[in-house]
Every structure is written in structure tokens, then in C-alpha cells.
N, C-alpha and C positions, 0 to 999 in steps of 0.2 A: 504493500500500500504506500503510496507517496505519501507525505507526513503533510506535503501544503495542504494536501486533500482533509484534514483535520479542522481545519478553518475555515468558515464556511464562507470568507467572502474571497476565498481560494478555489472553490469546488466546481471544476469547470462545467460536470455535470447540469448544473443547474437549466441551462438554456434547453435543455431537454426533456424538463419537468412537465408535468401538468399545470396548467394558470393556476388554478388554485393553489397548488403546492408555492410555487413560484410568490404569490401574493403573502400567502400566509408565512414564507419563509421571511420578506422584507418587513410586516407587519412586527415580528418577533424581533428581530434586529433593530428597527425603530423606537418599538420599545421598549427594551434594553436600551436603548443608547438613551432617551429619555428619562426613565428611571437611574441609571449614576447619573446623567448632570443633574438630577435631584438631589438623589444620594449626596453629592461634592457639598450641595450648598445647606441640605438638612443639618449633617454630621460635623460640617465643619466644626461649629463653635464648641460643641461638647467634648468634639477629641482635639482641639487646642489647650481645654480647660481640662483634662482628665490625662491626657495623655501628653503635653506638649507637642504636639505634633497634630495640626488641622488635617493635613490625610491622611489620620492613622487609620480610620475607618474605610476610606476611602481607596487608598492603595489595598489592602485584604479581602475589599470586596473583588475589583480588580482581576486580583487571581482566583479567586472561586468563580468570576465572570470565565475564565480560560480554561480554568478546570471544566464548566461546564460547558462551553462549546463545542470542546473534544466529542464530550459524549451526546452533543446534539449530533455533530455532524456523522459521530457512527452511526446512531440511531437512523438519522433520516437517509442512510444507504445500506442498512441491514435488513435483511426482506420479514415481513409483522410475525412471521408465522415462525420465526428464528427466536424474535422478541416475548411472544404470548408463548414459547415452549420453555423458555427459563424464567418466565417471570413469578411463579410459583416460590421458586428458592429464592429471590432476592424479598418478597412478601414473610417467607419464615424469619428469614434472616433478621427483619426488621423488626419481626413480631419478638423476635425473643430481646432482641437491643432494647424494646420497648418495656418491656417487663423486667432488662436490666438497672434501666433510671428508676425504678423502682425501691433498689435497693440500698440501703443508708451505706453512705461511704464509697458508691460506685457513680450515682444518678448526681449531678451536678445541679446545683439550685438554684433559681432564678425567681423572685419577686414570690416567692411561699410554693413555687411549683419545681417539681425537679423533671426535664425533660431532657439534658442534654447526659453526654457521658462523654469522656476526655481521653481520645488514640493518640498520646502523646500530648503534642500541642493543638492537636483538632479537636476541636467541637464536630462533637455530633448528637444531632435531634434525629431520631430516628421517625417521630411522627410527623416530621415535613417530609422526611425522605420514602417513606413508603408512598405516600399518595397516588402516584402515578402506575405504580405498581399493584395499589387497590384497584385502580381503574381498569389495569387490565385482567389483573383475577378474577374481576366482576364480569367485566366483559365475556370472559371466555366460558364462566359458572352461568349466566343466565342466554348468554347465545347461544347455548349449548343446551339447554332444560331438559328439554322434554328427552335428548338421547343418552341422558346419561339417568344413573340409579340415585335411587334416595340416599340409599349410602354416604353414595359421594357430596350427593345434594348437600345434606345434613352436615357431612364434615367440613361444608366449607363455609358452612352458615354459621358453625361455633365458631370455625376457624376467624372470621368477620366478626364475631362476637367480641371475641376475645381483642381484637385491635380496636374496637372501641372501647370495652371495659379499660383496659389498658392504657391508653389514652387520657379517657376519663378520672382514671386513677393518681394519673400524676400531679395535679389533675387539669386538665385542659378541655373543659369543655366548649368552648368554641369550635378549635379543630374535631375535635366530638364529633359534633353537631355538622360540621363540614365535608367529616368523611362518612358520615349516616346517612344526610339526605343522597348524596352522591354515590352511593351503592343505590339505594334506594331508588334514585332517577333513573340509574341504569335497569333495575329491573321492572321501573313502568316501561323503558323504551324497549325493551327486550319482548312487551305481552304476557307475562306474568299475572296469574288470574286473582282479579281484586281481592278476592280473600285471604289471602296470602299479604298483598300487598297495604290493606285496609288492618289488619293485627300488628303489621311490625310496624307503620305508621303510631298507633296507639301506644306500644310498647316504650319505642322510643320518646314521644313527648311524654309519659310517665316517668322515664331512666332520670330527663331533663328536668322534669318538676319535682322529684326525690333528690336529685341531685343540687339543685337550687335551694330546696329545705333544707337537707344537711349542710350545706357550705354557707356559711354565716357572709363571708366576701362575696359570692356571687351572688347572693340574693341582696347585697347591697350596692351593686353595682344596679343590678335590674329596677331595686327601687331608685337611685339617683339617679337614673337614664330619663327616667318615669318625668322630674323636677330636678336636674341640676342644680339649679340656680337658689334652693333650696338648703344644701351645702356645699355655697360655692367655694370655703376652702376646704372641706372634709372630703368625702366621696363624690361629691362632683367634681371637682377640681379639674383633673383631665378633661371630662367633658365640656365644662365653661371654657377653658383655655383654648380647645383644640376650636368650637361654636366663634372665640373670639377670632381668631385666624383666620375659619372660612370667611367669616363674615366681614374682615378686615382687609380682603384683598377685592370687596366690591367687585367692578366690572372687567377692569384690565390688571388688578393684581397690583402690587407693590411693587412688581419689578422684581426679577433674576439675584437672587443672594441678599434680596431689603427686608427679608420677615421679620420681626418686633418678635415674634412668639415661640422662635425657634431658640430665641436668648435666653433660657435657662424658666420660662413661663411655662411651654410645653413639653410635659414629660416626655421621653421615648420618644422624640420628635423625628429620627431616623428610622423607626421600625414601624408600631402598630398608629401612629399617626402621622406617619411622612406625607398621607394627602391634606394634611390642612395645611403644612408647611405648603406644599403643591398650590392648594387653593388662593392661600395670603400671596405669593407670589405672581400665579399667574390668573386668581380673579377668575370670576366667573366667566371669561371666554375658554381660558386655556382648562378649565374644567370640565364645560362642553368639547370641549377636541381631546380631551381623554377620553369621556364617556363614552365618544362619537369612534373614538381605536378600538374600545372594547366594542362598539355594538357592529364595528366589520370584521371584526375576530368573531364574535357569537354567529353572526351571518356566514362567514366562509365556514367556520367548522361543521352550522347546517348542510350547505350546503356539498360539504364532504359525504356526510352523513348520508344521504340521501341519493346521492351518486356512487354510494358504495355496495358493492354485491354480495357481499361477505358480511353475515347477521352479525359476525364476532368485530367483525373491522368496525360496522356502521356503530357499535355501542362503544369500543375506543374511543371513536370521534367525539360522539356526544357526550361520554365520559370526560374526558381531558376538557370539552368547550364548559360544561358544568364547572370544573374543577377553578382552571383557569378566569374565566369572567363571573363565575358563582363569588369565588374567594374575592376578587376585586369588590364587586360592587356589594357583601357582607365589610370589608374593610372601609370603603367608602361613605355606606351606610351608618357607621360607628361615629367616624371621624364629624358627620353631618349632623350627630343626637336622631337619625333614626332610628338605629336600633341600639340594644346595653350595650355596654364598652367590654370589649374582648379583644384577646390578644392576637389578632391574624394580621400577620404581616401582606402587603401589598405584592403582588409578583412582578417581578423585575424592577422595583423600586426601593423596599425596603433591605436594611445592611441584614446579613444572613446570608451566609454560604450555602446553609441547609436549605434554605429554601428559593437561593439562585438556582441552584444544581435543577432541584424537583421543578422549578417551573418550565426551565430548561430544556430537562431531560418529557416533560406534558404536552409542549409546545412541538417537541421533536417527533412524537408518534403522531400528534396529529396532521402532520407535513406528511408523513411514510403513508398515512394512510392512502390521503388526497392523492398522493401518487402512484400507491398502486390500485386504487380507483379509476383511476383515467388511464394504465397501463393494460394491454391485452398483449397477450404472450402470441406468440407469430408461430403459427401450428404449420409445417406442409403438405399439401394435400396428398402427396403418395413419398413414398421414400425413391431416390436415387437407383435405378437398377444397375449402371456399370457406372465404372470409375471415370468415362470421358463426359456423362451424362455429370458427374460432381464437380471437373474443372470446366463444363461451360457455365 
């Protein structure tokens, strides 16, 4: 393999893509590139003040941007059916990592939650980095229904189970809640008979309304979502700050690196609230020109979807478009007081390796798919009978 081939604005293949693939690959790349100059201007002032150094955030994300382009551009020249045959083992692999951070003295802590765990000097969240690899386990468990045995069925429905418990345990219920509906989406798109799918609907909003009861913080988060402004320094706080921001960038925004709120006012201003930094700066036009990325990302990936012949590929698609623009506009939502405050980073905006990589590596299957969507394999109609009949 030629190593330039690793980079994708190197792959000379591309001019022989399907459009869609084609579109959806510069959509991704644009994105990216829009998300770090946010990044640059989010993170600056907190890793000048914390770290001396204003691109210490910024250079790290950088290289987890290059770590993960590798493994888009393999992805999106690995044929799916290579991808959905290992993607089983790298789903175990994470389910156990996750049940790792579980454990006192291995599971690394962050803000009363322990999600990540430490291979050296990496960080690793294993619940960013499964996702895309739920999408295809799903994928391939309910595209598949009806030819496979209960057996199986069942073992991969605990199997499921267990990476949301899991999850939920560390406790993270946002992403919870993000990789539930998103299995779930997959198997209404799959035809999955309402009965099935009307019980574990009920199941799940009970897990989350028990879950809400016991956890004293997240059931204070859901009430100061309700009235921020009610403890605007206690449990509102984030949310009045982040409301101040949107709201402070008006119509054209502050301008490029001018935000007021990213100066030590909003918490986590690089991660689970980098769109209000977004908004304060670039105001409510440059807000609609993000909304308007994701809503021709949700479009194309339909449109994959739907042009796909393969029931396992077409739930990929729709899988990763869920994943992808679901996660966004749940982050967006937050940053805006539509919905409680939860911790889901932004994809291809917020600092996170774990979950550059996973958006990355979501964006990159659904490129493969689009492609081999619009690709027909060239059959000939009889075979070659002599050897002079093959060199004309």
C-alpha cells in the first residue's frame, strides 16, 4: 500500500467514487477543518492558564486528528463486509475496557464519573470509542432477524444490554441514552415488529427515570434545565453562562477568537459547550451554516441509505447518520437550555481524541457504504474459451 494513500486529501482514488461518497467525503473534511479552528480559539485561554502553553490542547488534538484519518482513509477502501466480519471483536473488546473504568484504581475520574483508563500516556474512553462499532453490531443483528436463531438473537441483546448498563454505570447517562435510542433507530429501520420494539422503548425510559431518582446530580441538572436562572450560581451556572454566549453573539457573532464567555465564565468551554463559544462568535448566521452542514450530512447519508441494496449496509448508513447528526444536535440542544445539561461532546469540534477517532472512524463507513452503493461489480457474460480469444 503507498502510505500517501493514508491521507485522504492524497487518495487519488477519489475521482472514481460515487457523488455521494465524493460529497460526503469533503462535507467531513470541512468539518473537521471547522471544528479545530474552533477548537484553537475555544481552548486557547484555559491551556495558557493551566498549562502555559495556549496550544497545548490544540497541538494533541492535532495528532488524534492524524491518528484518525489513517483509519478513515483505510476504512473508506476496505470492502463493508471485511468491516461488519471483525466488528464483533473490537464491540467485546470495548465492552470489557468499559467494565474496566469501572474498577477503583484502574477507571480514571473525571467530574464524579470515571470513564476513561490510562495505556501509558493515553487516555482512553472506551464509551466514545465503541459507538460506531455498536452501529455496526446492530446493523448486522437486526438486518439479519429473521435468518438467524433466538439464540443468537438473545445473546446479542444482553450483549447490548450490558454496554448500556455499563455505561450507565460509570455513570454516563447521556451517552446512555445516545447509544439506546441509536440501537433502537436501527431496529425500527431494520422492521422489527412493534412489540418488541414498543417494550424496550418503555424499558429504557424507566432505566432513565430510576436512574434520575437515584443520582441526586442528575436529577439536579434536569431540575435547573427546567429554571436556570433560578440558581444562577449553583446548578445553573453552566447553563446561564453557556444561554449568555448564545445569546451574546446576536446576529453576526463577536467575531473569530472575541468571546467574553470562553474567559474562565464558561465551564468546559472546549468540550460539552464549545457551540456556545461557536454561537458568541459566529452569531446566529454562522449557527444556521452549521445547522444547514449537519442537515446535508443527514440528507446525503438518506440518501445513501436508500440507494443501498444491502439491508445490512442501508442500517450502517442510517446508523452512523443517527449517531453523527443525533449526537450534534443533542449537544446543541444542551448548549441552547433545550434540553438538561449532559456531557456529549460535539463531533469534530470538541478537544477529545476518543471521540475524534469514533467520529472519524462513523463518518468513514458511511463514505464505504455510499460507495459500494453506486459500485456494480462487472460480471462477463461467458468465460474466455482459448488463450488468443484473452489477449484480444
Amino acid at each position: 500500500m503507498n502510505l500517501r494513500h493514508l491521507i485522504p486529501i492524497f487518495d487519488n482514488s477519489v475521482s472514481n467514487w460515487a457523488l455521494e461518497a465524493r460529497l460526503l467525503r469533503w462535507l467531513t473534511l470541512i468539518w473537521l477543518f471547522v471544528g479545530l479552528i474552533m477548537l484553537f480559539s475555544a481552548s486557547y485561554p484555559v491551556a495558557d492558564a493551566r498549562q502555559n502553553d495556549g496550544l497545548y490542547y490544540f497541538k494533541r488534538q492535532l495528532l488524534w486528528v492524524l491518528v484518525g484519518l489513517v483509519g478513515f482513509n483505510i476504512i473508506v477502501n476496505l470492502p463493508l463486509q471485511k468491516i461488519l466480519g471483525q466488528s464483533h471483536w473490537f464491540l467485546m473488546v470495548f465492552l470489557v475496557l468499559i467494565f474496566v473504568t469501572l474498577i477503583p484504581g484502574l477507571g480514571k475520574k473525571a467530574f464524579d464519573a470515571a470513564r476513561w483508563i490510562a495505556i501509558g500516556p493515553i487516555p482512553i474512553q472506551p464509551s466514545e470509542l465503541i459507538k460506531p462499532f455498536l452501529v455496526l453490531q446492530s446493523a448486522r443483528l437486526f438486518g439479519q432477524w429473521e435468518r438467524i436463531s433466538w439464540r443468537v438473537r438473545l445473546a446479542w441483546l444482553v450483549v447490548f444490554g450490558l454496554v448500556l448498563l455499563g455505561i450507565l454505570a460509570q455513570p454516563n447517562l447521556s451517552t446512555t441514552a445516545l447509544c439506546g435510542m441509536t440501537i433502537w433507530l436501527i431496529a425500527l429501520a431494520s422492521g422489527l415488529p412493534y412489540k418488541y420494539l414498543g417494550g424496550t422503548a418503555i424499558g429504557g425510559v424507566m432505566l432513565a427515570v430510576l436512574s434520575i431518582s437515584i443520582k441526586e446530580y442528575q436529577r439536579k441538572r434536569v431540575m435547573s434545565f427546567m429554571n436556570p436562572w433560578a440558581d444562577a450560581t449553583g446548578d445553573g451556572y453552566q447553563l446561564v453562562q453557556s444561554l449568555l454566549a448564545v445569546g451574546s453573539g446576536r446576529t453576526w457573532g463577536a467575531g473569530f477568537g472575541l468571546s467574553q464567555q470562553k474567559l474562565f465564565y464558561l465551564p468546559i468551554q472546549d468540550t460539552d459547550f464549545i457551540f456556545a463559544v461557536f454561537a458568541e462568535e459566529f452569531g446566529f448566521v454562522g449557527s444556521m451554516a452549521l445547522l444547514g452542514l449537519l442537515a446535508i450530512f443527514a440528507t446525503l447519508g438518506l440518501v445513501v441509505a436508500l440507494k443501498a441494496k444491502n439491508i445490512v449496509h442501508r442500517l450502517v448508513a442510517i446508523g452512523v447518520t443517527i449517531l453523527m447528526v443525533g449526537q450534534s444536535l443533542l449537544h446543541i440542544g444542551v448548549a441552547t437550555g433545550s434540553l438538561p445539561t449532559t456531557g456529549l461532546p460535539l463531533p469534530m469540534f470538541s478537544y477529545g481524541g476518543n471521540s475524534m477517532i469514533a467520529s472519524l472512524i462513523a463518518a468513514a463507513l458511511l463514505i464505504r457504504v455510499a460507495r459500494e452503493s453506486s459500485e456494480a461489480e462487472v460480471v462477463p457474460l461467458r468465460k474466455p474459451l482459448f488463450s488468443n480469444e484473452r489477449r484480444r
